[in-house]
N, C-alpha and C positions, 0 to 999 in steps of 0.2 A: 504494500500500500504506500506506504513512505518514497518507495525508490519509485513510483511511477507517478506519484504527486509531485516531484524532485525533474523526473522526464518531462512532465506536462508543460511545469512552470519554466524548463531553462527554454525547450520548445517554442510557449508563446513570448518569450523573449529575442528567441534570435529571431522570430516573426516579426516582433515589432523596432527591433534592428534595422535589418535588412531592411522595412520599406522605406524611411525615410531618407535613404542613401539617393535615389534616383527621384525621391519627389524637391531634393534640393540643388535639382541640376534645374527646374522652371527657375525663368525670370532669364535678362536678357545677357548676351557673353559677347566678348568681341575679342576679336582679335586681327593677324595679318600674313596671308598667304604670299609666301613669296615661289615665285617658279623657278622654272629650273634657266628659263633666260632673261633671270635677274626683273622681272617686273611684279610688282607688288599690288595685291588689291588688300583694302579694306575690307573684313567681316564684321557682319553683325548678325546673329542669331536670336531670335526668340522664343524658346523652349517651354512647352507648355505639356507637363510630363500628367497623366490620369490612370492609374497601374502601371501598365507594360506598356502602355501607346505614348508615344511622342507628336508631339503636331508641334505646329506653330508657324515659323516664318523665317525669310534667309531677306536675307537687304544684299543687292547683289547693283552691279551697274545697271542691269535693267530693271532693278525700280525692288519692291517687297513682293517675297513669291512666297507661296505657302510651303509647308514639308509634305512631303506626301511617303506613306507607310513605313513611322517612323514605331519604333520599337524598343523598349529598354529590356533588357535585361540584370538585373543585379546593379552593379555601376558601366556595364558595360550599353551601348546604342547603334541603330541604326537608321536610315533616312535617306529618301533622295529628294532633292531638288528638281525641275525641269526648266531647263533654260532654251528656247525654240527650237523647241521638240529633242533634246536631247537630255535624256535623266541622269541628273549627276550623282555617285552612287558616295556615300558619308557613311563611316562606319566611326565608333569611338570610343572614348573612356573616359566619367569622372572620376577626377581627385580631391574633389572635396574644392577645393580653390581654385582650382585650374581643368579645364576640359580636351584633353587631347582627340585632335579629328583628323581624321585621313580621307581624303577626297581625289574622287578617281573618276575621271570620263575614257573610258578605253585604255588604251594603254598609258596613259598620263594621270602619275599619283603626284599627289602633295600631301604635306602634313604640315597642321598649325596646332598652336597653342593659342588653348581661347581664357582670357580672365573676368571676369564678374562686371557687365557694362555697370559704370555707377549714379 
């Protein structure tokens, strides 16, 4: 009795752990994608996390575009963008402070580091 009252309770602990990890990735991050021939754009993301789904919005040079089936996992996510007709595929990881994303259209990756828009 004791040992499975002991299971229950550390159980609905790491339950209540675990979710707040990915619901503290909402709210907006910015950061700065540089390529590989040296040109930079500015990021801005607005994550709007509801369990396991991700939505929100990407600010891109053609204006704010929604995310489309974006998904959390643990601290880990995924997402694409569409920019004239082509889905930009974003996969990634929070750190609590900082959000690591890796963005790939065919065979061209990037990776940025995103921090907390204030």
């Amino acid at each position: 009795m004791k040992t499975s009252l002991i299971t229950s309770c550390l159980f609905i602990c790491c339950f209540f752990a675990a979710t707040p990890t990915s619901e503290r990735m909402s709210g907006k991050w910015t950061g700065l994608l540089k390529t590989d021939q040296g040109e930079e754009y500015a990021l801005l993301y607005n994550f709007k996390i509801d369990g396991d789904t991700l939505t929100g919005t990407a600010k891109t040079p053609k204006g704010i575009l929604p995310i489309y089936d974006g998904k959390v996992s643990g601290d880990s996510f995924t997402f694409d963008v569409v920019i004239n007709h082509l889905e930009i595929d974003h996969s990634g990881k929070f750190y609590g402070d900082s959000v690591g994303v890796d963005i790939s259209l065919g065979d061209q990756k990037a990776h940025a580091t995103l921090k907390r828009a204030e």
